[in-house]
C-alpha positions as CSV (number, residue, x, y, z in Angstrom):
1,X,71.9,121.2,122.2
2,X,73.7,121.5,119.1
3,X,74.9,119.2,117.1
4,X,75.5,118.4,113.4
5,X,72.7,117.0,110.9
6,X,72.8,115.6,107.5
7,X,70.3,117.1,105.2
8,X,71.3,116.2,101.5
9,X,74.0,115.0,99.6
10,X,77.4,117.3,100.5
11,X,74.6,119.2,102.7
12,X,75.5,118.9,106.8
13,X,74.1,121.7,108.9
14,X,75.1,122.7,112.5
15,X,71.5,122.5,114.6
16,X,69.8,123.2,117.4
17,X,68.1,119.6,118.7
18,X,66.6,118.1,121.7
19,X,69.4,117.1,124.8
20,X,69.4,113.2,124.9
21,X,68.0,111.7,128.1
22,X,68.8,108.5,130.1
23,X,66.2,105.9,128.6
24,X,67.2,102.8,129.8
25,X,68.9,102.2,133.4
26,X,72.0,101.5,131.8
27,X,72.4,104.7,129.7
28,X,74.3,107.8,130.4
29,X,74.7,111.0,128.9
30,X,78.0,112.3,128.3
31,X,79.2,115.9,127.5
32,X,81.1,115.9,124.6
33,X,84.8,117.3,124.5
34,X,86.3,116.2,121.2
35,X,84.5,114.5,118.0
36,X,86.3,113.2,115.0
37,X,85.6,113.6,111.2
38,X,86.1,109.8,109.6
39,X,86.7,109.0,106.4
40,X,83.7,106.8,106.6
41,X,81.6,110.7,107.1
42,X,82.3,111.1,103.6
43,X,80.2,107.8,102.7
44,X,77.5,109.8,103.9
45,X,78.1,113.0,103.1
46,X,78.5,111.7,99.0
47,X,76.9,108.1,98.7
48,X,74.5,106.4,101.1
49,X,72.0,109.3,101.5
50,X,68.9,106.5,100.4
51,X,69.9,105.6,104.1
52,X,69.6,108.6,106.2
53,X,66.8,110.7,107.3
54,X,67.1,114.7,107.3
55,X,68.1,115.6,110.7
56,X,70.5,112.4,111.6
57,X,73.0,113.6,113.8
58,X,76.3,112.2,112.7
59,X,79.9,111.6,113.9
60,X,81.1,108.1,115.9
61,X,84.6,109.4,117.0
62,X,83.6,111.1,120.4
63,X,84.9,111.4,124.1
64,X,84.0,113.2,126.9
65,X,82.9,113.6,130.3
66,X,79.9,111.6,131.7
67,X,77.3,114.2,132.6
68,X,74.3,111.2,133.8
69,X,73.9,107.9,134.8
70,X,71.1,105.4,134.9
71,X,70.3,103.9,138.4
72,X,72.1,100.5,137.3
73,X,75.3,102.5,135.9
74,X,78.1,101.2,138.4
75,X,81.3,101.1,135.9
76,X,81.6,105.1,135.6
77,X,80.1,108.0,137.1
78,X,79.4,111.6,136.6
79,X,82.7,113.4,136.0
80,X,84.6,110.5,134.7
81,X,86.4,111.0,131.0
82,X,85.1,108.5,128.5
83,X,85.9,107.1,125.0
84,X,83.1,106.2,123.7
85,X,83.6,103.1,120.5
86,X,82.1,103.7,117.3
87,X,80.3,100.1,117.9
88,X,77.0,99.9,119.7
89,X,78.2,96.9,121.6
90,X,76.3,95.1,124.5
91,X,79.6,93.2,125.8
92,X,77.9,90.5,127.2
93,X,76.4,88.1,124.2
94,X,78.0,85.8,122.1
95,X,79.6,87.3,119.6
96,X,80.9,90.4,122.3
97,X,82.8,87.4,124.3
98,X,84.4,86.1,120.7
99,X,86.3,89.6,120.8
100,X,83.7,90.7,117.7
101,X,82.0,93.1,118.9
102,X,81.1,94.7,115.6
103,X,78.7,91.6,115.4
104,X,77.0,92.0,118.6
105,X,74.0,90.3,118.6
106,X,72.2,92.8,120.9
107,X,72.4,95.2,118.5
108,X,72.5,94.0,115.1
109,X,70.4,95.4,112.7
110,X,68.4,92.5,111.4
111,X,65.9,94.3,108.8
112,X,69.2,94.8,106.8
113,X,70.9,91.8,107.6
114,X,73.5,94.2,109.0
115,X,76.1,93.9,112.0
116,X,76.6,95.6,115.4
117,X,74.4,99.3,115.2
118,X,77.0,102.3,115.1
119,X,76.9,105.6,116.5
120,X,75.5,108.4,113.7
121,X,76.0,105.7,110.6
122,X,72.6,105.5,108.5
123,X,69.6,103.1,109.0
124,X,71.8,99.9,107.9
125,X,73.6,100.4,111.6
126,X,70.3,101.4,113.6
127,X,70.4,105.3,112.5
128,X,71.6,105.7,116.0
129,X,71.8,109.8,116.7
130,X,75.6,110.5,116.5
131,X,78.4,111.8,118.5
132,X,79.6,115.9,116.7
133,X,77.3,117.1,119.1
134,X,77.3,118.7,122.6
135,X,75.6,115.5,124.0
136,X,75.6,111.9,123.4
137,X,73.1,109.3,124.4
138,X,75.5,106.1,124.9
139,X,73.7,102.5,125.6
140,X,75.6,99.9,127.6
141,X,77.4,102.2,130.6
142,X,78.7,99.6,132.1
143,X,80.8,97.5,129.5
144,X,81.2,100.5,126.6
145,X,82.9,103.4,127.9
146,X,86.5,103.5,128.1
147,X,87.4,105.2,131.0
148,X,90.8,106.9,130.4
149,X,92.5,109.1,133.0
150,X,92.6,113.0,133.5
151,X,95.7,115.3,132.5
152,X,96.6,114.9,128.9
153,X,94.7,116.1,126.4
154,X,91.8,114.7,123.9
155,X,94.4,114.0,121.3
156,X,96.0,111.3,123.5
157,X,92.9,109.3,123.7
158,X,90.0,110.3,121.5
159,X,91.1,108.2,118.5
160,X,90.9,105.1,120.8
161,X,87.1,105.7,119.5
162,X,87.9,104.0,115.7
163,X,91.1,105.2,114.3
164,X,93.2,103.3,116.3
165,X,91.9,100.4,117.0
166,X,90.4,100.2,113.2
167,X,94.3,100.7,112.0
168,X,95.5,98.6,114.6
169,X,93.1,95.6,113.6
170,X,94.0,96.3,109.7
171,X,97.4,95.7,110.6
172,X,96.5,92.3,112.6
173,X,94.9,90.6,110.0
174,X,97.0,91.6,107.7
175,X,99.5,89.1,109.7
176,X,102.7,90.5,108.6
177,X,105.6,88.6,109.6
178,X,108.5,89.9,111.8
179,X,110.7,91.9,109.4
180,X,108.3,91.5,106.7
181,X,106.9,94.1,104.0
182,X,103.4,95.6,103.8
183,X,102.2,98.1,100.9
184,X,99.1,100.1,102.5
185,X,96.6,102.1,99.9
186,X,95.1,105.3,101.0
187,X,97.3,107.5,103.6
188,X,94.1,109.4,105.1
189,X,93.6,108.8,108.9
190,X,93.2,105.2,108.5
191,X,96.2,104.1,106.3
192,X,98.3,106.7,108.1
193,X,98.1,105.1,111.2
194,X,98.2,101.5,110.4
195,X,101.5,102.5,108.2
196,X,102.3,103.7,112.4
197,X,101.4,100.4,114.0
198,X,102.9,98.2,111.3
199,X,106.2,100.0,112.1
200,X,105.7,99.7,115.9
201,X,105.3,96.3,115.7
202,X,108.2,95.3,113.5
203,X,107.6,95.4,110.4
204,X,110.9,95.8,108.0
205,X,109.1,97.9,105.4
206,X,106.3,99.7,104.9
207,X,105.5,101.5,101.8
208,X,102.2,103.6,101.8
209,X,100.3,105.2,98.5
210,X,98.8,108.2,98.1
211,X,97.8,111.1,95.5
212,X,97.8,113.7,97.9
213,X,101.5,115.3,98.5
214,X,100.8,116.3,101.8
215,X,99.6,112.6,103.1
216,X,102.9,111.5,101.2
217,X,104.9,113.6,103.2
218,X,103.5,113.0,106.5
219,X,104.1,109.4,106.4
220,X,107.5,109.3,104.8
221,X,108.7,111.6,107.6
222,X,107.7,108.4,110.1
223,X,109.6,106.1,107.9
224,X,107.3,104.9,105.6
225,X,108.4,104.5,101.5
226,X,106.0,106.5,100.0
227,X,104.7,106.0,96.1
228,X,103.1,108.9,94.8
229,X,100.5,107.2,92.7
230,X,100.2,110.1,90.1
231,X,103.6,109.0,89.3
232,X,102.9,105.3,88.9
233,X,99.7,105.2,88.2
234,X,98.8,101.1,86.4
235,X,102.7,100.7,87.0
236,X,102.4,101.0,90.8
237,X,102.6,97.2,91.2
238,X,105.7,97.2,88.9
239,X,106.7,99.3,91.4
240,X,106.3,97.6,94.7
241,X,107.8,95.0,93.0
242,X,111.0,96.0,92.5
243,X,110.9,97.1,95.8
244,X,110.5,93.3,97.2
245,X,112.5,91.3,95.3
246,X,110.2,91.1,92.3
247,X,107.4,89.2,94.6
248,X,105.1,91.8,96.1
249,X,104.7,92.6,99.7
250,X,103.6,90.0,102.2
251,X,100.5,91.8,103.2
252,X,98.4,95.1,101.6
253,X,96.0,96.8,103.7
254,X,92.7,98.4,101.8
255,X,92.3,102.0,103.9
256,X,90.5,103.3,100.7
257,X,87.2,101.8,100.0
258,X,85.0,102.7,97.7
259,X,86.5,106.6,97.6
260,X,88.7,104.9,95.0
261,X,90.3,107.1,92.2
262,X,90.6,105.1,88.7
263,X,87.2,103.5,88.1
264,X,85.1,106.5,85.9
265,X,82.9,103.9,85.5
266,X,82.2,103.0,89.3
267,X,82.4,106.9,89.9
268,X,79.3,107.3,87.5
269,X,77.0,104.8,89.6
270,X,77.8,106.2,92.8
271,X,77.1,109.7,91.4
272,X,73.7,108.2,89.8
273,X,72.7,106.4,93.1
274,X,73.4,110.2,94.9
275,X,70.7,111.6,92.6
276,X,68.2,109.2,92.4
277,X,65.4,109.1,95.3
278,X,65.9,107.2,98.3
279,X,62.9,103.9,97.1
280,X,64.6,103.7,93.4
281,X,68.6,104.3,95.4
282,X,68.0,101.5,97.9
283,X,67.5,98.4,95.9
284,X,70.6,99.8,93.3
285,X,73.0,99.5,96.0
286,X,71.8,96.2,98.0
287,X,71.7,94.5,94.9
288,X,74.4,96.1,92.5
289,X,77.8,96.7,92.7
290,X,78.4,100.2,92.8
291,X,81.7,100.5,94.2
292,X,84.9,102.0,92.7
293,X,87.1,98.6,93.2
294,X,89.9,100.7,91.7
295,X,92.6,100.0,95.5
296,X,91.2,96.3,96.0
297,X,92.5,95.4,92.5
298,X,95.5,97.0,93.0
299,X,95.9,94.9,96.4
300,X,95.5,91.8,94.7
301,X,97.9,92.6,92.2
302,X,100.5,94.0,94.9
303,X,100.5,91.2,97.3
304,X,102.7,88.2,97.2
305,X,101.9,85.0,96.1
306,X,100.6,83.5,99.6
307,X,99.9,86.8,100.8
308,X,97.1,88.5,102.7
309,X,95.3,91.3,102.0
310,X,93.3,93.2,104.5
311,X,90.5,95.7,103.7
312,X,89.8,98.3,106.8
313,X,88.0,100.9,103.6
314,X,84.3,100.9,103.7
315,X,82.7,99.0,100.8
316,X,79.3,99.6,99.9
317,X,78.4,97.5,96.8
318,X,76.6,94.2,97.1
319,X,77.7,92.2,94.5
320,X,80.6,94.1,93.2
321,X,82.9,91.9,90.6
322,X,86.3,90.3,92.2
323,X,88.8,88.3,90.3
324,X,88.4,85.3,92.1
325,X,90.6,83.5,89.5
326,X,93.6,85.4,90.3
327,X,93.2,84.9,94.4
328,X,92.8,81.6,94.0
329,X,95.8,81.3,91.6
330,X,97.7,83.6,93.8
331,X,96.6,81.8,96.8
332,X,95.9,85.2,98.8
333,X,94.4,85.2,102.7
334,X,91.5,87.6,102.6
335,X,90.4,89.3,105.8
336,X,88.2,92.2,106.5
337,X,85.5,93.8,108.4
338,X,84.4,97.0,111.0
339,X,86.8,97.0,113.5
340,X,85.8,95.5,116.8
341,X,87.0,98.5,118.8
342,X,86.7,96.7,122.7
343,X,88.7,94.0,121.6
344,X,91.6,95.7,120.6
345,X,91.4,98.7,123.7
346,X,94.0,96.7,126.2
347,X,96.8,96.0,123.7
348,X,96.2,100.0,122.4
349,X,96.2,102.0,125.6
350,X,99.8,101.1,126.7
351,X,101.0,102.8,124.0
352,X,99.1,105.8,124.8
353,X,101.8,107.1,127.7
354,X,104.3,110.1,127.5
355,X,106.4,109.0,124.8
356,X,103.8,108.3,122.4
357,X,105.2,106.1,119.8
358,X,102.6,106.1,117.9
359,X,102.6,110.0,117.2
360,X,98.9,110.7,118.9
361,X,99.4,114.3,120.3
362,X,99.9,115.4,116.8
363,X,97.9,113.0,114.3
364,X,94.9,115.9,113.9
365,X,96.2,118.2,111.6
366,X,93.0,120.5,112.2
367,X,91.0,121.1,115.3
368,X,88.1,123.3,114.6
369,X,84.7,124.2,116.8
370,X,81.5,121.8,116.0
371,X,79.9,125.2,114.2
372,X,82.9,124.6,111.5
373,X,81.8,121.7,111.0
374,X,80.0,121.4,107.5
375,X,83.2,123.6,106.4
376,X,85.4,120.6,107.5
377,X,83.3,118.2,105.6
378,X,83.8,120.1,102.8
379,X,87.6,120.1,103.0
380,X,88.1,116.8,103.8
381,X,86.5,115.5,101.0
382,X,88.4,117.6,98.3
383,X,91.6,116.5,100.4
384,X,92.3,120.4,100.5
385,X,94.7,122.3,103.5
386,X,96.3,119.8,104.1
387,X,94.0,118.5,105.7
388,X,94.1,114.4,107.2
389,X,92.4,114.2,110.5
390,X,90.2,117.2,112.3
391,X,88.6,116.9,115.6
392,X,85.1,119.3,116.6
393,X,85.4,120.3,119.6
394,X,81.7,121.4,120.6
């Protein structure tokens, strides 16, 4: 089959590999139809190459059709239309039943100390081969798949796979109150959307930042207040001030991680990590913070006194600097973490019907065949063509 490999830093290649086959009686093998590009691709395609092997298939944004089961498969069968979550989740163990399935205990990844595995995310999350490929091995038939019916297209359901229900949890621990304000940072895929949900759900107002004019403009046009940080720049909190009442908004959500602009600083240890080789890289980032903190201060400036920020961007650093004396003073509710992408699937899919108020049919801005594929990484990450959320199609 083909799918896409990570070779290098900003090197992904499009390659020939072996099919995946049904190894355990609960696997199957689907046929991939639609794959997203994540934010979170660009982690690996800039950053956390000490943890990836040449060869990694990547991508954990597919759906498809299931093309094999496993003799104890009995929830799907062959010619069903899956989602498939970006967690490697057994749905049956402790933490699955607690709704946090990013935690599952089947399939954490101890020798790291890390959470559930993931689908094409480095050897922290089980280097489990990825989904922008023609075939996907996918554990746990029986309790992962979402099946989701035939007739519309991918669009309608393929970001059920993390988008969704990463935005949708950003927006639930961020705990905004009926009528109440929210200020989310980064307007890519992940930001976009929660800007959508928060809206949905009744929030009064939503302002959204971004650099990128195009990102600006998509989310104003869905009734979102959006600061162009180039314009604001260390005054944006002035700014979402005199937007609230001189207070802040009652909730920020984090959808920028450690992309941040601002910190030349940060930038210049990622970039070092990038270039060192993978034995001196690994201990630099478990043990040093190395992450561009440049959104997460801006959160806890933003937010209100009493307030809650919510970080759905990746961070990568391990002991990156906070200042814990101004949340305490402040008082501010912190919550984060991966999305736990089951839990959230039955409040999500109701929305997914034929007047899509969430704007799914036309959230990709680019759909582009898997062989375009190291061209879209490419784009993405220089924010170029307007480019916010592209689905392979293999």
């Amino acid at each position: 089959m083909r799918a896409l490999t990570w070779h290098g830093k900003r090197d992904v290649r499009v390659e020939t590999v072996p099919d995946p086959v049904v190894q355990d009686p609960t696997d199957i093998i689907v046929r991939v139809t639609s794959s997203g590009v994540c934010g979170s691709d660009l982690h690996l395609y800039e950053v956390l190459g000490p943890y990836l092997t040449p060869g990694d298939i990547l991508g954990h944004e597919p759906m498809g059709i299931v093309e094999e089961t496993g003799r104890e498969v009995t929830a799907v069968k062959p010619g069903d239309r899956v989602v498939i979550p970006f967690n490697v989740s057994c749905g049956d163990c402790f933490m699955c039943d607690q709704g946090l399935q990013s935690q599952c205990e089947t399939t954490q990844v101890r020798e790291y100390g890390s959470g559930a595995a993931l689908f094409g995310y480095t050897k922290l999350y089980g280097q489990v081969p990825g989904g922008q490929a023609e075939l996907l091995r996918v554990p746990f038939g029986n309790t992962l798949p979402v099946k989701v019916p035939e007739g519309p297209p991918d669009d309608r359901f393929v970001f059920l796979s993390d988008v969704l229900p990463t935005a949708w949890q950003a927006v639930e621990y961020a705990a905004v109150p009926p009528g109440g304000s929210l200020t989310v940072l980064g307007l890519g895929p992940i930001g976009d959307m929660a800007a959508r949900i928060a809206l949905h759900r009744g929030a009064g107002l939503v302002i959204g930042v971004d650099l990128v004019s195009d990102r600006l403009q998509r989310a104003s046009e869905r009734g979102v207040k959006a600061l162009d940080l180039r314009k604001y720049g260390k005054n944006l909190p002035d700014a979402v001030r005199d937007l609230t009442d001189g207070r802040g908004t009652d909730a920020v959500i984090d959808a920028v991680g450690m992309e941040a602009h601002g910190a030349p600083v940060a930038k210049a240890g990622q970039w070092a990590v990038g270039m060192l080789p993978d034995p001196a890289a690994r201990p630099l980032m478990e043990r040093a913070g190395i992450d561009r903190l440049s959104a997460l201060l801006a959160a806890v400036d933003i937010v209100r006194r009493g307030g809650t920020v919510s970080i759905s961007g990746v961070y990568g650093g391990a002991v990156d600097p906070l200042p814990l004396l101004k949340m305490f003073d402040k008082q501010i509710q912190l919550r984060m973490g991966q999305a736990n992408v089951r839990n959230w699937v039955p409040s999500i899919l109701p929305l997914l019907v034929d007047d899509d108020p969430l704007g799914v049919d036309s959230f990709a801005t680019h759909h582009l065949p898997l062989a375009d594929g190291p061209k879209a990484y490419e784009t993405f990450q220089k924010k170029a063509d307007g480019m916010v959320k592209t689905l392979l199609m293999p």
